[in-house]
N, C-alpha and C positions, 0 to 999 in steps of 0.2 A: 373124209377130206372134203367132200361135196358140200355134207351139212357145216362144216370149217366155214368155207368161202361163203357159204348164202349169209349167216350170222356175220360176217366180216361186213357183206352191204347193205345188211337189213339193219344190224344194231346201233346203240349209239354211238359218241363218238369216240371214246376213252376203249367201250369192249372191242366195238370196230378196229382200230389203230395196236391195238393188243394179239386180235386175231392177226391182224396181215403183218406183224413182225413174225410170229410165226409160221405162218405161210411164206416169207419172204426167203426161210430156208428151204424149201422145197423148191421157190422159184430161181435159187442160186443154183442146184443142181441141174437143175434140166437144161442147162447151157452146154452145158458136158454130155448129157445126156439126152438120146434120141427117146427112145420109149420112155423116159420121162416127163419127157417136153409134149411129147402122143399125149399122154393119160390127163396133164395140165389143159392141155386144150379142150379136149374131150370133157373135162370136169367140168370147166370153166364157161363155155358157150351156150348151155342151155342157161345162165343164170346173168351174164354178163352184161349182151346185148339190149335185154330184154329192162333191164334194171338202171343203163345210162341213158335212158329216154323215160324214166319215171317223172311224173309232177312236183316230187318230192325233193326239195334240195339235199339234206341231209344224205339220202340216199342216193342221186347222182355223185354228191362228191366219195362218197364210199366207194362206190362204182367205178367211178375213174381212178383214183387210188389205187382200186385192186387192180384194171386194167395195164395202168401203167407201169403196175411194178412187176407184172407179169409180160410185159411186152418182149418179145413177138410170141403171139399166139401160133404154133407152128407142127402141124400135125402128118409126118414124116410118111402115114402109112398112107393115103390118100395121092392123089396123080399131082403132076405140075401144075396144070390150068387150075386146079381146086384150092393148090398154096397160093397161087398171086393172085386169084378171086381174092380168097381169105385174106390176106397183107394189101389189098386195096381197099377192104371195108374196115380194116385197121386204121390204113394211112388219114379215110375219109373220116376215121370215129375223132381220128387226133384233131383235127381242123374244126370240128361239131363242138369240141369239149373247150376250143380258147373261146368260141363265141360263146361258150353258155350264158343263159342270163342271172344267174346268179354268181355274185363276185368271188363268193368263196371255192366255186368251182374252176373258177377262170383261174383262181389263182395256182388250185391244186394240180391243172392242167398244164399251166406255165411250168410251174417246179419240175413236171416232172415227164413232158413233153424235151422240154431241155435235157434231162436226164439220159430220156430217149435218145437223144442225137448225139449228145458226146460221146455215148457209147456205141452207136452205133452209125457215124457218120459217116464211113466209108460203104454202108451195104445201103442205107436209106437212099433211093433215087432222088437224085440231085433236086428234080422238079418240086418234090415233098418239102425236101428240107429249103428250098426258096418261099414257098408259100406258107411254110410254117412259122420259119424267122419273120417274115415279112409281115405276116398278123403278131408277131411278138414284139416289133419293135417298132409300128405304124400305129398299130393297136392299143396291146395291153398296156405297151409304155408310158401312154400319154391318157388311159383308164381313168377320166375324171373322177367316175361317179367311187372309186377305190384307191385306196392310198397302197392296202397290198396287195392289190394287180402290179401297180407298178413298181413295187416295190420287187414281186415275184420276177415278174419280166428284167431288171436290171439284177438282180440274183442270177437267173436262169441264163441270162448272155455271162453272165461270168463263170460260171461253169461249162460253157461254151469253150473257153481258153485253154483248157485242159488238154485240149484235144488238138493236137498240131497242127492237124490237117485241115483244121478251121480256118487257122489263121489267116488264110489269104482272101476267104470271101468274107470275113468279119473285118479285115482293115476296112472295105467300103462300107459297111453297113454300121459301124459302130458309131462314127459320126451325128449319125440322127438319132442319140441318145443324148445328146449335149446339152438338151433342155432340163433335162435331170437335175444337173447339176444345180438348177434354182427353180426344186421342185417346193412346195410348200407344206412338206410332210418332211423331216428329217431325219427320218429312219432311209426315204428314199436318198435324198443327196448322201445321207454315209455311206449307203450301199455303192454310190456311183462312185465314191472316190477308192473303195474298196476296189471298183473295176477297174479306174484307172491305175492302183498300182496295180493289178494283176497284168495290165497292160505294159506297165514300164519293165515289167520281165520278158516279156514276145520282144522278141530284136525286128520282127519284120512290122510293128506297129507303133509310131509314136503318140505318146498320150498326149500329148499337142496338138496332133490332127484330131484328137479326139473330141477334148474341150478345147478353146481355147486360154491364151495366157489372160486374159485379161479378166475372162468367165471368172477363172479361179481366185484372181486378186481381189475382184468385187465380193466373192464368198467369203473371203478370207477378212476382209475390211469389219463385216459386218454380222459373222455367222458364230455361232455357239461352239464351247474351246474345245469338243470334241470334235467338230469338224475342221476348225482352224490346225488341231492339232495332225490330222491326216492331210490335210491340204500343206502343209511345214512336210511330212513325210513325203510327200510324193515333189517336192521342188529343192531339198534339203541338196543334195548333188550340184545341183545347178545354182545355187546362189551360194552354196556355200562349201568349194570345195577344193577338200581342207589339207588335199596332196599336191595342191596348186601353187603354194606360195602365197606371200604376203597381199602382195599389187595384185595379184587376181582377183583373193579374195576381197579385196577393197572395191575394185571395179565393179565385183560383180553384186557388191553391194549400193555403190549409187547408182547400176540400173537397176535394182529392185525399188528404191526409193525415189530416183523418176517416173518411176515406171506407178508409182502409187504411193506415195507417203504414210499413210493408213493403215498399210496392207502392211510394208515395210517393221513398223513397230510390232504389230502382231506375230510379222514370222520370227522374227527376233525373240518375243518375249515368249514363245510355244516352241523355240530349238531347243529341245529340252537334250537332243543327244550332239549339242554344242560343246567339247569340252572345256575347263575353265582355262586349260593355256592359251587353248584357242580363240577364246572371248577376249581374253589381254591382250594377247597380238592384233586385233582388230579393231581394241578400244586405242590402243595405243597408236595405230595406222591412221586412223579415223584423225584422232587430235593432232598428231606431226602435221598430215597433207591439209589438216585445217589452219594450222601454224604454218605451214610453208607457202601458204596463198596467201592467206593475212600479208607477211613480209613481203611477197613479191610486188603487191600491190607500189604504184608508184605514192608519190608524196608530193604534194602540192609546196612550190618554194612560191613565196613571195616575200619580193623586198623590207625589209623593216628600220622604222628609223633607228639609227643611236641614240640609245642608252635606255632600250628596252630590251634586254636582250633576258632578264630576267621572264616576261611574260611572255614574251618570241613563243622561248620551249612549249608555255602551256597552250599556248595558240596554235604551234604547229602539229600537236598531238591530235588538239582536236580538228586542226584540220584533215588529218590523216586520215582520222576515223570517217570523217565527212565524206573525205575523199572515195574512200574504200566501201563506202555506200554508193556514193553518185558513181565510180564506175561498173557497176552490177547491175548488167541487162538483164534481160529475158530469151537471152540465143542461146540456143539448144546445141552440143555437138553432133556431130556426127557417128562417132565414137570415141571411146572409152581406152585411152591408151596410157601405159604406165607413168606418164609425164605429173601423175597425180602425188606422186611420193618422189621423183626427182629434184633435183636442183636448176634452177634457171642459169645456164650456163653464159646469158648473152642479154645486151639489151633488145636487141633483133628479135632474137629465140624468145626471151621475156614476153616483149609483144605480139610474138605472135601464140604464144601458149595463153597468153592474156584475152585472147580472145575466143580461144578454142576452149580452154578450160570448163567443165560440169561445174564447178562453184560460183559460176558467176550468177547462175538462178540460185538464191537465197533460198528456196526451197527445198534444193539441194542439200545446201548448207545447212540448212537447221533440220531438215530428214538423218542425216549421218549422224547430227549431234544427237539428237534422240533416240538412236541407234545405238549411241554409245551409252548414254544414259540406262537406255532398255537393259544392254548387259547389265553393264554395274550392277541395276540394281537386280537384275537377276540371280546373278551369283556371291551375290553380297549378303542376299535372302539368307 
């Protein structure tokens, strides 16, 4: 078993990776088992230490690998002071292995440092696991010189999630991953939005506080349709939901399309688990409340002489239209209330929805139509 382990951190990396799946059943017993966890340790120490402080990259990251998947080294026959001697040059090996300077070790130390803690996050003294997140997520996250270090470290906090008892000191720490999100590697940004849904399942964390709304829209505007297509997943509820009723879903559609016109067409044309009734109900909402404002709009009368009454009509059309341009500010509401699919029941109430109204920003108005557009031609495909 000895000569097993030395050939697992001397060889290359295919025999290496072959050896320690094998070993890695011997390392699932000794959990269960005391004199086995004895004789792993005892195998393990004269070859371990000695060999994650070699020159040699290849061979540190072997090193750490076998380390980490053997962790805790724990040798039951020996006194008290002798175990937490021993699980303090542990704790300090973990800390040694994320600064390595080689990036392929940083990252194997990420994987599986993380590993480490999910599974053992209630026995690891709290101090450890703050200093080890804390070079995980100050550190490797933000790892210029490696795309997967960082990629590792936004991995390894996601695995993090697993573990319940995480969850209250990762709400503050997760935050300062938010540059992820528009990192310049895109294996990293999937990974993050990968963590953000893992996040919208934790009740005690909002993926909001996480990224921001706007983070994500700017991604979404501009980013590649397999990320567009995760970024749609994790806001799909929220813009678009679909046990809420007609007027919700309308609403909750021109604040996505204020909120970013851009963004708006993409999440639309990436709702792939949009059903197609539910696209007709929306394309159809979308054109009534665009026809119901059209109409409410006033109409310009002016006097006309006798016996033009023939060209009157086509003058007052086009005045209407004229009209229905020149009153369309740039006022923002405040919010978004069902008055978008109702009937103007008043000249009073007219006036004063006239004012409050989202379609009076034309950019509104043509976001929504494009929106409708988007479906059609989505489902029309």
């Amino acid at each position: 078993i000895q000569d097993l382990m030395y050939r697992t951190v001397v060889s290359a990396r295919p025999l290496a990776q072959a050896a320690l799946r094998v070993l890695n059943v011997l390392f699932v017993k000794k959990t269960h088992s005391g004199p086995t966890a004895a004789l792993v340790t005892r195998l393990l120490e004269p070859i371990l230490w000695r060999h994650l402080k070699v020159p040699n990259e290849l061979v540190r990251q072997n090193a750490c690998e076998l380390f980490l998947a053997s962790y805790p080294l724990e040798d039951t026959s020996v006194s008290r002071e002798e175990r937490e001697v021993g699980m303090t040059m542990q704790h300090t090996a973990l800390a040694t292995l994320l600064s390595d300077p080689c990036p392929n070790v940083r990252a194997a130390a990420c994987r599986g440092v993380t590993s480490v803690l999910a599974q053992y996050w209630l026995i690891v003294p709290s101090h450890v696991i703050n200093g080890l997140v804390k070079t995980i997520v100050k550190e490797l996250a933000s790892d210029a010189s490696s795309a997967k270090v960082r990629l590792a470290a936004v991995l390894g906090i996601k695995a993090l999630l697993a573990t319940p008892a995480s969850h209250v000191y990762l709400r503050k720490v997760l935050p300062r991953l938010a540059d992820r999100i528009h990192d310049t590697n895109e294996a990293v940004r999937g990974a993050m939005l990968e963590l953000l849904l893992t996040v919208r399942t934790v009740r005690s964390i909002k993926f909001w506080d996480v990224v921001s709304l706007d983070s994500l829209l700017a991604r979404l505007e501009v980013d590649k349709p397999f990320i567009c297509r995760r970024i749609v997943r994790l806001l799909f509820k929220s813009y678009l939901p679909l046990g809420a009723g007609e007027e919700v879903v309308l609403e909750r559609c021109i604040l996505l399309v204020r909120a970013s016109r851009p963004a708006s067409r993409r999440f639309y044309q990436h709702a792939g688990e949009l059903p197609l009734e539910e696209a007709a109900k929306l394309i159809v909402s979308i054109l009534s409340s665009v026809r119901q404002w059209v109409k409410s709009l006033p109409v310009l009368e002016e006097e006309e002489e006798d016996g033009e009454a023939s060209m009157t009509e086509g003058r007052k059309g086009k005045r209407k239209l004229g009209r229905t341009q020149d009153t369309v500010d740039d006022t923002t509401c405040s919010s978004l209330t069902s008055m978008v699919l109702e009937d103007t029941p008043g000249k009073d109430r007219q006036e004063e929805e006239q004012e409050e109204h989202p379609y009076h920003d034309l950019e509104v108005v043509w976001g929504v139509m494009d929106v409708a557009c988007v479906l059609w031609v989505q489902h029309n495909s």
